[in-house]
C-alpha positions in Angstrom: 0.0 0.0 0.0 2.9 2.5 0.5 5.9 3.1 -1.1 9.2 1.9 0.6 10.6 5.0 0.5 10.5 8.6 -0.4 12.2 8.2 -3.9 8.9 6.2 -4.7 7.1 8.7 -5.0 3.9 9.9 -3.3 1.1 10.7 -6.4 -1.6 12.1 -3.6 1.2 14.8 -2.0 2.4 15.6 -5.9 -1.2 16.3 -6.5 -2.0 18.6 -3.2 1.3 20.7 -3.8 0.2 21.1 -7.4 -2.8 22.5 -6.2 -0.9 24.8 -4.4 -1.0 22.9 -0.8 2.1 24.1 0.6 1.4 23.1 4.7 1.3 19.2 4.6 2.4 19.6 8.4 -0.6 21.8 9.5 -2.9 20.3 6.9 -3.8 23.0 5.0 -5.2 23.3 1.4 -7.5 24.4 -0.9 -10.9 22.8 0.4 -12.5 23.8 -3.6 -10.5 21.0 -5.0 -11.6 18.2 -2.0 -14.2 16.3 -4.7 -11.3 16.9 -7.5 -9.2 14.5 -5.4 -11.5 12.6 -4.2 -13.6 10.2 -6.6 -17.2 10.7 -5.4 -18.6 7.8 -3.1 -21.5 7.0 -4.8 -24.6 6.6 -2.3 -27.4 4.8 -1.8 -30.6 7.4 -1.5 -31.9 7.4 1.9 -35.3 6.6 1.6 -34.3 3.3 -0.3 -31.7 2.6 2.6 -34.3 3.2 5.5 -36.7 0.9 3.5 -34.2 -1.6 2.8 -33.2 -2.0 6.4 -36.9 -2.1 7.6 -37.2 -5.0 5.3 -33.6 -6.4 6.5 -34.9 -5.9 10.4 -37.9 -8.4 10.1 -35.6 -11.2 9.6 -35.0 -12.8 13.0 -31.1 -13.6 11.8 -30.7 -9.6 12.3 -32.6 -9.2 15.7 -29.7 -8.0 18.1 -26.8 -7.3 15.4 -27.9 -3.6 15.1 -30.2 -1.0 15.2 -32.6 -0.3 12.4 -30.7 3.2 12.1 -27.3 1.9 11.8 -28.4 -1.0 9.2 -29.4 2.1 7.0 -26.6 3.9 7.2 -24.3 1.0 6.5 -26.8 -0.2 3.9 -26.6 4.5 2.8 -22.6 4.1 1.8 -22.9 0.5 0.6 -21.1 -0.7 3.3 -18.0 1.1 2.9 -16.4 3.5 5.0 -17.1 7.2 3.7 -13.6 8.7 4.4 -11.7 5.6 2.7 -13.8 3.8 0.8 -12.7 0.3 2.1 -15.2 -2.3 2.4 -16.5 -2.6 6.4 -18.1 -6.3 5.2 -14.9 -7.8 4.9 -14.6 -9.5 7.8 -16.7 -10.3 11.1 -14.5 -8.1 12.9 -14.3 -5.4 10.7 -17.8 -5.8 10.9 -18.5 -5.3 13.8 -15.9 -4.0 15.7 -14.1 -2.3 13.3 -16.8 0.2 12.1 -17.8 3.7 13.4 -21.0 5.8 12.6 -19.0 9.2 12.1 -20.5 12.6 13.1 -19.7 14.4 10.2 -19.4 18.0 11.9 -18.2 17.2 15.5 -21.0 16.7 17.9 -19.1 18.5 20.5 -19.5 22.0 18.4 -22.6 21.0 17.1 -24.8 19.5 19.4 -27.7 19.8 17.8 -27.1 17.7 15.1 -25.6 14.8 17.4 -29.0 12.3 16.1 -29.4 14.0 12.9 -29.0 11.3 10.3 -27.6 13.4 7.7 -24.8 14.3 9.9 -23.8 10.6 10.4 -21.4 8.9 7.7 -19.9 4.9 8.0 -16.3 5.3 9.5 -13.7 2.3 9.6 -12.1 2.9 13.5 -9.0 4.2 11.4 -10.3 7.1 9.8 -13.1 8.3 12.1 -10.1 8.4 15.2 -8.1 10.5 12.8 -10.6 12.6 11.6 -11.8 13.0 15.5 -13.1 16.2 16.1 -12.2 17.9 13.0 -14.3 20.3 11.0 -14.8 20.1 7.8 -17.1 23.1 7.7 -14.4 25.3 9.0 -12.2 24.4 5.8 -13.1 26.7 2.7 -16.7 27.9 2.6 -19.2 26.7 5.5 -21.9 24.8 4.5 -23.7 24.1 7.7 -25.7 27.5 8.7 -28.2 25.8 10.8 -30.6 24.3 8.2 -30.1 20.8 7.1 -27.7 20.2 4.6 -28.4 18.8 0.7 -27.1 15.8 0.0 -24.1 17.3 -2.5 -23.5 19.6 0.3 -22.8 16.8 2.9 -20.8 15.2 -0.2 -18.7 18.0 0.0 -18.0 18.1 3.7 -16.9 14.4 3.4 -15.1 15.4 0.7 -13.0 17.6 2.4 -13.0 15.1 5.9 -11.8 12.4 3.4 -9.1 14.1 2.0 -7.5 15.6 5.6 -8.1 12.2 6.9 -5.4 11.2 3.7 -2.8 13.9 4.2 -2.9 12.9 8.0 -1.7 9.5 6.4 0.9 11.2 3.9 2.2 13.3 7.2 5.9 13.8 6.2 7.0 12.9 9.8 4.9 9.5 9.5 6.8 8.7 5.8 10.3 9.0 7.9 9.4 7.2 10.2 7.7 4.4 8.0 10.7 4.4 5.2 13.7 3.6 8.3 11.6 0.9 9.9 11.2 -0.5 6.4 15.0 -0.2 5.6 15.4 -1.5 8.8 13.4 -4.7 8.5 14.9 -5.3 4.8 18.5 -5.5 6.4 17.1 -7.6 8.9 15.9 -10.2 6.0 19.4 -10.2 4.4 
């Protein structure tokens, strides 16, 4: 999944610094070009999720494995996590241990919207604990001005959570570190 070492390359930071990112340590760039990087996650509409799960909830196989609201919302981003796009299905674990439901703006500044389902997004642990409480209306433009959101305008904000959750992954500091320990075990293989 990552290169061995910096001469490898990094596309994603190539792309951000062509962009004009120039902050990769304090995670700053141009929030406009967040779907550009990203490739939209498609999603399922919610009135066909909440149905599906309805459905899904009468069979007694699914009594006790979730709530009818979190079955949607896994069943909303086809069962994938919204910030990474890996598949939460893969295994029992991932399943069900290794899965989030993601406040999309943090609940701690926006309280309000701590059981709105718009504001919830499928998180693998990864990405939702280094997302945490970051904001993704505070990058670029806000969205959120107290009405509820459209759905390309909570797109947008995971968009832009998406792609700071990647350039938390693509920290330079990280690549060091990553790149000795690699060099490291190669010489301990030889």
């Amino acid at each position: 999944m990552y290169p061995t070492s910096a001469e490898n390359g990094f596309p994603q930071l190539r792309e951000y610094k062509r962009l004009g990112v120039t902050d990769t340590d304090g995670y700053q760039f141009r929030c406009s070009d967040s779907m550009r990087l990203k490739e939209a996650q498609h999603m399922v509409d919610k009135q066909k999720a909440d149905a599906v799960a309805h459905e899904l909830m009468r069979n007694d196989f699914m009594k006790g494995e979730w709530a009818e609201p979190t079955l949607a919302c896994w069943l909303r981003y086809e069962c994938r996590c919204a910030y990474c796009g890996c598949d939460m299905l893969q295994s029992r674990a991932g399943a069900f241990h290794g899965y989030s439901l993601d406040h999309i703006l943090p609940k701690g500044k926006y309280p309000t919207l701590e059981r709105s389902e718009w504001n919830m997004a499928l998180a693998c642990s990864l990405c939702n604990r280094i997302k945490g409480r970051w904001d993704p209306n505070n990058c670029g433009e806000p969205l959120y001005t107290g009405e509820p959101l459209k759905e390309e305008q909570v797109q947008e904000l995971i968009g832009r959570a998406s792609d700071y959750v990647k350039r938390k992954d693509l920290d330079p500091r990280f690549q060091q570190l990553q790149s000795a320990i690699r060099d490291a075990l190669g010489s301990l293989a030889k």
